[in-house]
C-alpha positions as a Markdown table, in Angstrom:
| # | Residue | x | y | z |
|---|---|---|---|---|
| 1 | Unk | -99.6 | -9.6 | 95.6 |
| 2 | Unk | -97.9 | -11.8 | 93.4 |
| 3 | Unk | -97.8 | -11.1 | 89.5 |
| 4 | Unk | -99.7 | -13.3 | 87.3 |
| 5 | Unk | -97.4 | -16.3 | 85.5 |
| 6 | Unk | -96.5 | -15.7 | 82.2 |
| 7 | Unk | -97.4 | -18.8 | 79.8 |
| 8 | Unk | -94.0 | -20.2 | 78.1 |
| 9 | Unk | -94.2 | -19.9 | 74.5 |
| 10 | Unk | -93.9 | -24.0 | 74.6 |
| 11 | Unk | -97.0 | -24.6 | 77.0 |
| 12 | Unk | -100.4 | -25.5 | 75.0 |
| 13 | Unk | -102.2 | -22.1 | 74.1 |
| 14 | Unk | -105.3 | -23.5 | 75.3 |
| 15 | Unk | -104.2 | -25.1 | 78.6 |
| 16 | Unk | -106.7 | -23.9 | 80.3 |
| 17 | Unk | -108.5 | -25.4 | 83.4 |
| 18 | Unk | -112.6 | -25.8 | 83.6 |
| 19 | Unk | -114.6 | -22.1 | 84.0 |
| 20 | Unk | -111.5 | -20.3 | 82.4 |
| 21 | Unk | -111.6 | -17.8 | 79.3 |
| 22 | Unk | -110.1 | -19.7 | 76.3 |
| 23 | Unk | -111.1 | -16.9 | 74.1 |
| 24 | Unk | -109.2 | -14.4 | 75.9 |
| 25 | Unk | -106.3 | -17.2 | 76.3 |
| 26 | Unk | -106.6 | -17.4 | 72.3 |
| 27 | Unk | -106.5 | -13.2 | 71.9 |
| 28 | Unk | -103.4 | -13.1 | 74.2 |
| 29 | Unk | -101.6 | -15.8 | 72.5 |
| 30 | Unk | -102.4 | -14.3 | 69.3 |
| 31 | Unk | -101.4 | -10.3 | 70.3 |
| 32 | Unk | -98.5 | -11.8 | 72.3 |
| 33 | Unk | -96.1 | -10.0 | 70.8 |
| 34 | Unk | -98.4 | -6.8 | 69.9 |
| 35 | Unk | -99.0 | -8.1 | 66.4 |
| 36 | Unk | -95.7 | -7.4 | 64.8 |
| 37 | Unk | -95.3 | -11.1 | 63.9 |
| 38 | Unk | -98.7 | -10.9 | 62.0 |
| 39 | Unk | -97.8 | -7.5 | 60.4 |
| 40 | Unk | -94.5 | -9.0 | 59.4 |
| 41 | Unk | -96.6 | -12.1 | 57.8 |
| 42 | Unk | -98.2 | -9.7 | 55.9 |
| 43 | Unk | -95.0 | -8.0 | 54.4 |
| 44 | Unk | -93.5 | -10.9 | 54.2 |
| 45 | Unk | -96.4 | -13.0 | 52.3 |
| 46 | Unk | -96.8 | -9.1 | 49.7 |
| 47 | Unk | -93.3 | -9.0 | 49.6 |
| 48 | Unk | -93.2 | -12.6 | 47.9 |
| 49 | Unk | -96.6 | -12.0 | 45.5 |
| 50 | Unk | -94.7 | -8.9 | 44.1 |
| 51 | Unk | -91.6 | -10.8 | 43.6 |
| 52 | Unk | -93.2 | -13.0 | 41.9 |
| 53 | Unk | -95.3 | -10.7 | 39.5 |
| 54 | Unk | -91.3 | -9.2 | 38.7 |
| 55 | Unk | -91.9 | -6.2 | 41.2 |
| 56 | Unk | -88.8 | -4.3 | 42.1 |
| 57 | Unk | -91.3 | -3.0 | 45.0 |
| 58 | Unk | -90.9 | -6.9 | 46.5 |
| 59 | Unk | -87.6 | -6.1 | 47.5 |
| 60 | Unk | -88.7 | -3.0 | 50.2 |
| 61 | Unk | -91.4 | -5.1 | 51.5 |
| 62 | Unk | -89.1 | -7.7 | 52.2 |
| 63 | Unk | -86.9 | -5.6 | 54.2 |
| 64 | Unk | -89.3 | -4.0 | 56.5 |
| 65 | Unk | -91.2 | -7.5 | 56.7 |
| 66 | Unk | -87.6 | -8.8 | 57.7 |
| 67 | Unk | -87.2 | -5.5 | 60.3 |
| 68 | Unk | -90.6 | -6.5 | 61.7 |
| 69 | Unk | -89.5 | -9.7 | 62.3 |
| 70 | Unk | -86.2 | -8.8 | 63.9 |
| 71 | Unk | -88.4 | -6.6 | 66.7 |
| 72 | Unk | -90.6 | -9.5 | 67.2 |
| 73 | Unk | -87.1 | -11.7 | 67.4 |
| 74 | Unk | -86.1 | -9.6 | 69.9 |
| 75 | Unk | -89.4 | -9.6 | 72.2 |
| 76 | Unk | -89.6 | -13.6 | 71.7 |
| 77 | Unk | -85.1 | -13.4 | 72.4 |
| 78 | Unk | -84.8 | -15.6 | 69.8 |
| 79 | Unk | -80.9 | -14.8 | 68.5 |
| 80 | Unk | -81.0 | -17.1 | 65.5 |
| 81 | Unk | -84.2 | -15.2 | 64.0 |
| 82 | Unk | -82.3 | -11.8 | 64.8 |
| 83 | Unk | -79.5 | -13.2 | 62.9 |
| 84 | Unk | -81.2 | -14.5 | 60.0 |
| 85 | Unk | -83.3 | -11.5 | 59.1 |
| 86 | Unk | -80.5 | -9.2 | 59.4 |
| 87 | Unk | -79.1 | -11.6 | 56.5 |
| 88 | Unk | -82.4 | -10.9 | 54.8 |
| 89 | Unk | -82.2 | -7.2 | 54.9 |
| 90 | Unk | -79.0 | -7.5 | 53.0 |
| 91 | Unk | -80.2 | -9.7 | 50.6 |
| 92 | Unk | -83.3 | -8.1 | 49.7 |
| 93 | Unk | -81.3 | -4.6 | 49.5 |
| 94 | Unk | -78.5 | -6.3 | 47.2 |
| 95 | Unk | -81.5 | -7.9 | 45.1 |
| 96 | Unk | -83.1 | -4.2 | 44.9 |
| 97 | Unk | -79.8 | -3.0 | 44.1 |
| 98 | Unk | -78.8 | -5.6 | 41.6 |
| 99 | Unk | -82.2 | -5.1 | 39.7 |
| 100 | Unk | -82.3 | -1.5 | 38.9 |
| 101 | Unk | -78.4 | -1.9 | 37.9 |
| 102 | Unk | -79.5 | -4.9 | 35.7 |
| 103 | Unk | -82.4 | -1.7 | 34.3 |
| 104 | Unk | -79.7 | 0.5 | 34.0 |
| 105 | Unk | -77.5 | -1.8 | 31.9 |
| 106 | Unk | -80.7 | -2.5 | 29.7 |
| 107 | Unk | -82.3 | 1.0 | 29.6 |
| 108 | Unk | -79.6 | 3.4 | 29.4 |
| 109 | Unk | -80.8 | 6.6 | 29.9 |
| 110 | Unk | -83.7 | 6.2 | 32.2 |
C-alpha cells in the first residue's frame, strides 16, 4: 500500500477536490510543523511588546522565539531561515548583554 502524498508547502492549502475534509486540510496545514512556528510567533510578537515597553526580558524571548524558529527551519529545510535566526540569537544575546553593561555603567553597585 502506497503512502499517502505529502502536500508541497507551495500547493493551495485548500486544494481540495468535491466530498473532501477542508477542515481537516486547514488543521494539517496549520499543525504542519507541530506548532513550533505558531509558538515561535508568539515569542517572537512578546519578545518585541517587551522591547518596546524597555524590557531587558525582550531580549530572552527573542532568543528562544529565534531557536523555535531555527527547529521549524529545519523541519521546513529552509537554510536561509536557519542562518538568519542563528544571526538573531547573537544579536539579541549581545543586546541583552550590552544593556545590563549600559546598567552597570549607570548604577554602579547594583
Amino acid at each position: 500500500m502506497a503512502s499517502p502524498r505529502r502536500r508541497s508547502c507551495i500547493e493551495p492549502v485548500f486544494n481540495s477536490a468535491p466530498g473532501e475534509n477542508t477542515v481537516a486540510n486547514m488543521w494539517e496545514t496549520i499543525f504542519r510543523y507541530y506548532g513550533i512556528d505558531w509558538i515561535a510567533l508568539a515569542l517572537n510578537a512578546t519578545a518585541i511588546y517587551l522591547l518596546g515597553k524597555k524590557r531587558k526580558a525582550g531580549f530572552s524571548f527573542g532568543v528562544v522565539a529565534n531557536m523555535a524558529w531555527i527547529v521549524f527551519a529545519v523541519l521546513a529545510h529552509s537554510l536561509a531561515t536557519v542562518v538568519a535566526c542563528s544571526i538573531f540569537v547573537v544579536l539579541n544575546a549581545k543586546g541583552w548583554w550590552s544593556w545590563t553593561r549600559e546598567q552597570d555603567l549607570i548604577e554602579p553597585g547594583k
